[in-house]
KOLDO-79257 format. One line per 2 residues: number of its first residue (from 1); their letters; for each residue x, y, z of C-alpha. Coordinates in steps of 0.25 Angstrom, whole numbers. Layout:
NUM	a	X Y Z ~ ... .
//
This chain:
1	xx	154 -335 -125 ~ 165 -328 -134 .
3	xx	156 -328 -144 ~ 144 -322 -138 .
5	xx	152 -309 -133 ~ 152 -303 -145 .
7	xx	137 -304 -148 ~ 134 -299 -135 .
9	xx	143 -287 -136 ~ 136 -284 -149 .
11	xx	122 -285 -142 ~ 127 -276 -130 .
13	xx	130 -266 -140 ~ 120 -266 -151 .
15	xx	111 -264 -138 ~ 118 -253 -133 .
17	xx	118 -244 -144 ~ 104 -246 -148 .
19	xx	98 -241 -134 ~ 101 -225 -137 .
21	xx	97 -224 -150 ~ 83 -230 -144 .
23	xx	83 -220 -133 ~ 88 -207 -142 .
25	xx	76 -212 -151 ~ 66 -211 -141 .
27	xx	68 -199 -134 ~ 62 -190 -144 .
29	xx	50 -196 -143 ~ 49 -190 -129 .
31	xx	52 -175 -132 ~ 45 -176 -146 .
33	xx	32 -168 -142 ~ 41 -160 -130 .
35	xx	38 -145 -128 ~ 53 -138 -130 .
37	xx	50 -131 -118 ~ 48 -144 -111 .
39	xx	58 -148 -101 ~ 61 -161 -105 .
41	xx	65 -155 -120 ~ 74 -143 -113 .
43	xx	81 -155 -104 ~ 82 -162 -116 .
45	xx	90 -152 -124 ~ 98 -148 -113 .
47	xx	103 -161 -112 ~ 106 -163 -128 .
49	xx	99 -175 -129 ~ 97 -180 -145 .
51	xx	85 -172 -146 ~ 86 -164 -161 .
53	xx	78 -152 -158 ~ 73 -152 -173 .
55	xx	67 -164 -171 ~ 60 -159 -159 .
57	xx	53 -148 -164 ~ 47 -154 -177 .
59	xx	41 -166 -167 ~ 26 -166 -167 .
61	xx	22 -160 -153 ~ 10 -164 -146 .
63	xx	-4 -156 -144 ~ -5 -147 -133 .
65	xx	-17 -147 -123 ~ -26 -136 -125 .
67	xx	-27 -126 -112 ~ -42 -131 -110 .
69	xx	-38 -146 -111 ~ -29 -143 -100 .
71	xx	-36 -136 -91 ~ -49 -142 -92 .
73	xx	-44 -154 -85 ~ -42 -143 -74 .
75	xx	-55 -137 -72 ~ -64 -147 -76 .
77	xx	-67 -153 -61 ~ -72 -138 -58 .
79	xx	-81 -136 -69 ~ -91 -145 -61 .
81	xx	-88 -141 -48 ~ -99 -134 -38 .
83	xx	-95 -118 -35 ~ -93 -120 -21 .
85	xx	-83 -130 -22 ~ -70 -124 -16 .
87	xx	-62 -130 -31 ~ -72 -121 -40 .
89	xx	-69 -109 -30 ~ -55 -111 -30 .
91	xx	-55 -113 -46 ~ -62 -100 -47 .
93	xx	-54 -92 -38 ~ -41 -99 -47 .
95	xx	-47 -91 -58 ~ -48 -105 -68 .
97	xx	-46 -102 -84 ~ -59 -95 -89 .
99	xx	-62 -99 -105 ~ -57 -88 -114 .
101	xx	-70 -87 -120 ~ -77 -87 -106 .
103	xx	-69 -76 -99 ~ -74 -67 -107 .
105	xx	-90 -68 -102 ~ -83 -66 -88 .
107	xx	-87 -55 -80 ~ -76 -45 -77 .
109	xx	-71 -41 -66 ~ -76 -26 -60 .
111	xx	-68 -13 -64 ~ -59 -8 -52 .
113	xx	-63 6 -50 ~ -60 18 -56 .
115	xx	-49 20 -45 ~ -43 8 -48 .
117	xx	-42 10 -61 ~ -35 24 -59 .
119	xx	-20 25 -64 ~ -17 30 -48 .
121	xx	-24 16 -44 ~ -23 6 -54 .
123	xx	-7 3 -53 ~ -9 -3 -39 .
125	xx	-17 -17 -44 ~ -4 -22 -50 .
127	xx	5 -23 -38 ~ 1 -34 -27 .
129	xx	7 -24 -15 ~ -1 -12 -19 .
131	xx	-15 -21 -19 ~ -11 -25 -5 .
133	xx	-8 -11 0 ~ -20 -6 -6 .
135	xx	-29 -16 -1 ~ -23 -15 12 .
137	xx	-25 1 12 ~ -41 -2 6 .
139	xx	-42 -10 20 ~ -36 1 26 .
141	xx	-46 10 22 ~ -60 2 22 .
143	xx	-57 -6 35 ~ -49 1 45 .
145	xx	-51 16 43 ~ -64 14 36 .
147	xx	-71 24 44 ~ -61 35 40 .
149	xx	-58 32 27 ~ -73 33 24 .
151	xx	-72 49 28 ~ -62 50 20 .
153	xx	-71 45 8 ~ -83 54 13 .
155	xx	-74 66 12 ~ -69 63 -1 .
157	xx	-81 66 -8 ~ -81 82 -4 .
159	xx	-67 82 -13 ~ -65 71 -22 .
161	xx	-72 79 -33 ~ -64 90 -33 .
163	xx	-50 83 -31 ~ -53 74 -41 .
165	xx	-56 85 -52 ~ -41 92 -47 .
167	xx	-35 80 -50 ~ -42 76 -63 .
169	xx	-37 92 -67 ~ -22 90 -64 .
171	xx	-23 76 -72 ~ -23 67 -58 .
173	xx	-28 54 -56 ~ -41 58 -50 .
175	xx	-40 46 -40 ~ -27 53 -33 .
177	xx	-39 61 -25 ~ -40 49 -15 .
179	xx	-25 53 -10 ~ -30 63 -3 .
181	xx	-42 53 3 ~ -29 44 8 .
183	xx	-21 57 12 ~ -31 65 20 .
185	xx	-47 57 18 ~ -49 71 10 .
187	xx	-49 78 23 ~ -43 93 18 .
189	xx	-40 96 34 ~ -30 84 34 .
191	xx	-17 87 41 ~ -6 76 44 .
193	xx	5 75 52 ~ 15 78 40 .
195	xx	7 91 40 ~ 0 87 27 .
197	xx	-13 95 23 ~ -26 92 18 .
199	xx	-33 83 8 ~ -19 79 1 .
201	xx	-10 80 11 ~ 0 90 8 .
203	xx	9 92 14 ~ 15 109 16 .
205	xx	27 108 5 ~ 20 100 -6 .
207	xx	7 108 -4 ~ 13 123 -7 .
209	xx	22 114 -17 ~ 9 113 -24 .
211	xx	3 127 -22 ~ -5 124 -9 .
213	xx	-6 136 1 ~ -3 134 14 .
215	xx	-3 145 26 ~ -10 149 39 .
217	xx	-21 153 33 ~ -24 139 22 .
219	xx	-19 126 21 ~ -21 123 5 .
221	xx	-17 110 7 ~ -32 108 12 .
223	xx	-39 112 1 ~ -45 100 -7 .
225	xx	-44 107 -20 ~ -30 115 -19 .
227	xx	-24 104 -11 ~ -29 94 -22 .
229	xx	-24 101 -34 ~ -11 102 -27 .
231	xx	-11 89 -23 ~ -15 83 -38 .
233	xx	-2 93 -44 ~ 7 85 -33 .
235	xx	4 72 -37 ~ 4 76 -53 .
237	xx	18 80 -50 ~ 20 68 -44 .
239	xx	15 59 -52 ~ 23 66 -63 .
241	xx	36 64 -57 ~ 34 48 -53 .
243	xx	24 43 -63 ~ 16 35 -55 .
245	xx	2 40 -46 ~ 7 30 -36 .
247	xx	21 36 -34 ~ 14 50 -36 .
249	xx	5 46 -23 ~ 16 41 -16 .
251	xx	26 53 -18 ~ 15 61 -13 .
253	xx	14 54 -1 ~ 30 53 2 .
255	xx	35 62 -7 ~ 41 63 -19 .
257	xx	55 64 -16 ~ 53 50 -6 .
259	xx	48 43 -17 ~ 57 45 -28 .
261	xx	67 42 -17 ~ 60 30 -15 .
263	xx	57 26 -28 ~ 74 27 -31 .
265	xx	78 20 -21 ~ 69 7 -22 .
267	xx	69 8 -36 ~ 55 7 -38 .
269	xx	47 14 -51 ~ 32 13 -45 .
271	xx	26 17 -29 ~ 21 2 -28 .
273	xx	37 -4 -28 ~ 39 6 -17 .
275	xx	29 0 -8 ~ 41 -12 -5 .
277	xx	51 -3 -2 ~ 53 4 11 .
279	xx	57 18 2 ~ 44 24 6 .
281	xx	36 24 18 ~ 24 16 22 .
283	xx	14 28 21 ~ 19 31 7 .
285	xx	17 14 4 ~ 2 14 8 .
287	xx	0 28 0 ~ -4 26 -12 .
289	xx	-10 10 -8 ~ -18 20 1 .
291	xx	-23 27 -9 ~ -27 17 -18 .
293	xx	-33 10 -8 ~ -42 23 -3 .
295	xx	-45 27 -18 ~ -51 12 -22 .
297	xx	-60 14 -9 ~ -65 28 -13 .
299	xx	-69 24 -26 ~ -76 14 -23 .
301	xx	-80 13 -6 ~ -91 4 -6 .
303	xx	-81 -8 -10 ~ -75 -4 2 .
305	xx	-85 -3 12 ~ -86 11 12 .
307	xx	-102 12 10 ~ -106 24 15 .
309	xx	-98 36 12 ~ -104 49 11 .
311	xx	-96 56 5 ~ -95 74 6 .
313	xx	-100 82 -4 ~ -91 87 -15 .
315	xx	-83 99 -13 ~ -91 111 -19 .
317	xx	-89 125 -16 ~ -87 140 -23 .
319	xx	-75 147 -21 ~ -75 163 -17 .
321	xx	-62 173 -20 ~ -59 180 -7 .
323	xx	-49 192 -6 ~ -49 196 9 .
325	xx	-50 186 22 ~ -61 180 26 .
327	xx	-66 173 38 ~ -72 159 34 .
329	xx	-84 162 43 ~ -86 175 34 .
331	xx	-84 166 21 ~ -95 155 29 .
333	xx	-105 167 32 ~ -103 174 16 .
335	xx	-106 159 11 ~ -117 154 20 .
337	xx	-108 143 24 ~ -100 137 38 .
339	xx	-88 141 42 ~ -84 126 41 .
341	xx	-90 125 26 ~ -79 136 22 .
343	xx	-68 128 30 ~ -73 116 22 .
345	xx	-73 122 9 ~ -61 129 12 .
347	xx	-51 120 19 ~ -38 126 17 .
349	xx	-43 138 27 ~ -35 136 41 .
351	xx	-40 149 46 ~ -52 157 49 .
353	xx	-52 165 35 ~ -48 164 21 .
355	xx	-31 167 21 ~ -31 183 25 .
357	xx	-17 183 16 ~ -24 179 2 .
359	xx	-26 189 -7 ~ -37 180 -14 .
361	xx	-42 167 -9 ~ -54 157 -14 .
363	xx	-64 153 -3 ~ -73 140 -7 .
365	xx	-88 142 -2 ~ -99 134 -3 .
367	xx	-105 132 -17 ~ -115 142 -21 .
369	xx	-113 152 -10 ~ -102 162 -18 .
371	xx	-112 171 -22 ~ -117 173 -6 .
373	xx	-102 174 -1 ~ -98 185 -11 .
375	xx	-108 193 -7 ~ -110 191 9 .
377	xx	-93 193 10 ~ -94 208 0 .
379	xx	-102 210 11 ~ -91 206 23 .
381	xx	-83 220 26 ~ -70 214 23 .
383	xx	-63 216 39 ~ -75 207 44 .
385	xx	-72 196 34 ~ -59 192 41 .
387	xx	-56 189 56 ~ -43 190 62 .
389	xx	-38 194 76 ~ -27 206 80 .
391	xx	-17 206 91 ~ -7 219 96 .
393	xx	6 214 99 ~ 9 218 115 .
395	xx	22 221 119 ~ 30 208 124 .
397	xx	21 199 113 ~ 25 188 107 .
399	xx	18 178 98 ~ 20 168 108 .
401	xx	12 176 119 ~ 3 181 109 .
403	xx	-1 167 105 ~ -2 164 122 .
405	xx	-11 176 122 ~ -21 173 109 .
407	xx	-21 157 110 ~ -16 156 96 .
409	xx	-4 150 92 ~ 9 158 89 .
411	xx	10 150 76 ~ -3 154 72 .
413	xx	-1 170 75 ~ 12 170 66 .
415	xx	5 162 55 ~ -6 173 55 .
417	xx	4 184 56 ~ 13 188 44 .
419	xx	26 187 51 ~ 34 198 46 .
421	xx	24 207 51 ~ 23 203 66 .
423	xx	35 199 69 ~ 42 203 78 .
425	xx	30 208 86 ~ 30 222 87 .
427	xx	21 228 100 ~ 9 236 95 .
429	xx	7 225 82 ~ -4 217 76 .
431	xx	-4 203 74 ~ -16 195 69 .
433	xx	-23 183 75 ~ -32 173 74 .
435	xx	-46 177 77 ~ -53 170 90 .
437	xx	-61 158 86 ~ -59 159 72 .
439	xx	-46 153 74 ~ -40 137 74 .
441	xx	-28 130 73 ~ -29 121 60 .
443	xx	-21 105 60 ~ -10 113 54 .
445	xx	-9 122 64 ~ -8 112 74 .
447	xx	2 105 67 ~ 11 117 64 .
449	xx	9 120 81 ~ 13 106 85 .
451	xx	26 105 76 ~ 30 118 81 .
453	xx	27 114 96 ~ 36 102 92 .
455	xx	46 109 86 ~ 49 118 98 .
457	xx	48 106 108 ~ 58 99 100 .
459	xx	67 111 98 ~ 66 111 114 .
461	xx	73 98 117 ~ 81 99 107 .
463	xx	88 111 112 ~ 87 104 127 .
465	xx	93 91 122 ~ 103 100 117 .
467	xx	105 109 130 ~ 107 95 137 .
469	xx	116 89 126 ~ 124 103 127 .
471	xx	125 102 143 ~ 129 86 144 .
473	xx	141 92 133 ~ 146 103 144 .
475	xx	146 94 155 ~ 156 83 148 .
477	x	163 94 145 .
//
């Protein structure tokens, strides 16, 4: 047994140091044809196995499949399968890879429409919330106020001619006209609750801001043509001073000042980022949504639903120079027109006759009828051309019994009035009113009436809450 240790020691050891030098042999073979971005090579470095990269990269790699020998495998069970199997519909609405050389004899899809296309429209495609808003607002329009929004498209055809061809003039996007189908459905009488007038929506500051006249006698902000020139060198300015259509339309909605503010505090550089703030206000969020939304259905309604819209004849008219007063019944009768025809072609008009303190002012009348006008108004003596009433002040007047005694608003005499001249009022004084029957409160005059009432009653209480407050004060004392 003493013998045998010794060999056996030498076996054990012989052994032992022949197994690593197999194993370090046969690993490369395993790596050899290895990608170097593949895992196993990255784990393999990492952990500074005896790998010499050199030998590596000069190892013969194998073939790579091509793409269609790996895809074919895919697709092949489809390529027999009947069309109305619910695999071959799902395939095709996965959009499965189309041959290069076949893609081409594919028919493409249809161009969206002009509007679209627009570089007011076009930015919206490429956010996910902007397609959501806008669809939403399309539903909006084509479903649940259907019947209304389709006036609005009827009216539109007696203006969109004309605004388009101001805008087009002041280098604007010709699509901005459809702001004003959003802001008023082209309705030039439109009055709202923030006291904003006409087709655009102005409101008193920004429109004489913008050179748009407005006193008793006119409202310029009315005026399809006047207001929309106005309304095309507000949004140029805007448009200037942010860069961006949709910023522009938003800022004419909220403000500038609210949307630079807005746009500093959330950090944001376009109006879409805005929408996921809470730095603007909900109205000012669907604003221009709305108007994508209104100006993809008036350029193409019948993919709406809309089938059936007769729109108004285009806006045409010839325009008159008129140096004195005068009655819009006269200016009906010298024409051969309505009274309501002129009020149409002349919206801006709140009273009975063209303003009585213009030196100059440009009546519209119907097309072809100037010559007619000319000549039956030379014939008009001038004093029966304009209607307006006289009252003698009494002794112990005041406007306010004056108003009780004629049945027209005390607001309404002072308007009509110039007020240095008739106040105070003097006994044995003229002052001018209203003619009978020619005369009408407007929305603005309404308005105007209503805040005032309002503005009294709450002076009211507030001088009796402070009569109270002032009482309770003495008696703790």
């Amino acid at each position: 047994m003493k013998r045998l240790s010794p060999i056996l020691f030498i076996l054990a050891f012989l052994t032992f140091f022949s197994l690593p030098a197999t194993a370090q042999e046969e690993k490369p073979e395993i790596y050899e044809t290895t990608p170097e971005s593949a895992p196993q090579l990255l784990a393999l470095q990492t952990a500074s196995l005896v790998v010499p990269i050199e030998e590596y990269k000069s190892a013969p790699k194998a073939a790579e499949p091509s793409l269609p020998d790996i895809i074919s495998p895919m697709i092949a069970p489809y390529e027999t399968m009947p069309e109305s199997a619910p695999q071959y519909l799902a395939l095709q609405t996965a959009s499965p890879v189309v041959p290069i050389d076949e893609y081409e004899t594919v028919p493409k899809a249809a161009e969206p429409s002009p509007s679209v296309n627009s570089p007011v429209i076009a930015p919206y495609l490429e956010n996910a919330a902007a397609s959501q808003a806008v669809e939403r607002n399309i539903s909006l329009f084509s479903n649940t106020i259907k019947d209304r929004f389709a006036l609005y498209l009827s009216r539109s055809g007696k203006y969109l001619d004309i605004m388009k061809d101001i805008l087009r003039k002041k280098d604007v996007p010709e699509d901005i006209v459809f702001l004003s189908l959003i802001e008023s459905g082209f309705n030039p009488h439109a009055y709202s609750i923030a006291h904003a007038a006409g087709p655009w929506q102005f409101i008193a500051s920004t429109a004489r801001r913008y050179g748009l006249e407005i006193d008793w006698w006119r409202d310029e902000r009315r005026d399809p043509v006047k207001s929309t020139e106005a309304a095309a060198d507000y949004l140029k300015d805007l448009y200037d001073m942010f860069g961006s259509w949709s910023l522009a339309m938003a800022a004419y909605n909220a403000g500038e000042g609210k949307i630079l503010k807005a746009m500093r505090r959330s950090k944001a550089d376009d109006y879409w980022a805005l929408l996921g703030t809470k730095h603007i206000r909900r109205e000012t969020k669907e604003y221009v949504p709305r108007f994508i939304a209104a100006s993809m259905i008036a350029a193409n309604p019948q993919d709406f639903g809309f089938d059936e819209i007769e729109y108004g004849e285009p806006l045409s008219y010839e325009e008159v120079e008129i140096s004195s007063p005068v009655d819009l019944s006269v200016a009906a009768e010298c024409a051969g027109t309505t009274v309501d025809e002129i009020q149409r072609l002349n919206p801006e008009l709140r009273r009975w006759c063209t303003p009585p303190d213009a030196p100059q002012y440009t009546l519209r009348i119907p097309e072809g009828t100037r010559e007619e006008f000319l000549e039956k108004l030379a014939s008009i003596p001038a004093e029966e051309r304009f209607s307006i009433d006289l009252y003698t002040v009494k002794k112990g007047d005041t406007f306010r019994k004056i108003g009780r005694k004629t049945g027209i608003p005390v607001q309404v005499i002072l308007s009509l009035n110039a007020t240095e001249k008739v106040m105070p009022l003097r006994t044995g004084s003229t002052i001018y009113l209203p003619p009978k029957g020619l005369f009408s409160l407007d929305k603005v005059d309404k308005a105007l009436m209503k805040k005032a009432s309002y503005r009294k009653v709450r002076a009211k209480k507030n001088a009796s809450k402070s009569a109270r407050s002032g009482l309770r004060k003495s008696k703790k004392i």
